[in-house]
N, C-alpha and C positions, 0 to 999 in steps of 0.2 A: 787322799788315800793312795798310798803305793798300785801302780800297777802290777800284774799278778802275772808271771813266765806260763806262757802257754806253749805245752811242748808235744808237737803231734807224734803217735806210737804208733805201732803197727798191729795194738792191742786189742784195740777198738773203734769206732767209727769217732768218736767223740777224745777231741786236747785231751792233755792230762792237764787239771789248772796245778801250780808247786805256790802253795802260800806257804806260810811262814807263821809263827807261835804270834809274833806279835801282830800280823793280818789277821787270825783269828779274834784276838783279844777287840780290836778295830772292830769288827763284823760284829763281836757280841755287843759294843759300846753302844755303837752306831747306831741297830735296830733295837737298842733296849728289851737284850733276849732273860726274860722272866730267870728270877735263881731255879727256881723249879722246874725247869728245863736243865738243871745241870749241863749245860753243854762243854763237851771238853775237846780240845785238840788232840786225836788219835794220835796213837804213839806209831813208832818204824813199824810199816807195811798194813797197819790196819785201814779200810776203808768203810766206807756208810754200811755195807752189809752188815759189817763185827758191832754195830752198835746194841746195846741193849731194848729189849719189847717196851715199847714205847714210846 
């Protein structure tokens, strides 16, 4: 697996990790993430907060 740009901010205590559409796809491969997780790669500026209840 590619390794993942770790770019420290001034935003937070904690990297920002920058993956990429096809690292994502990787991650869902990889751990055999159920379809019924819908998991989707957030589109420009959204984060784990913006996700939907559930």
């Amino acid at each position: 697996m590619a390794e993942e740009e770790v770019v420290a901010t001034e935003e937070g205590p904690l990297p920002v990790l920058k993956w990429d559409q096809g690292l994502f796809k990787q991650l869902i491969r990889g751990f055999q993430f159920p379809v019924e997780w819908d998991a989707r790669y957030p589109q420009q500026g959204q984060t784990a907060a913006d996700s939907p209840p559930g």
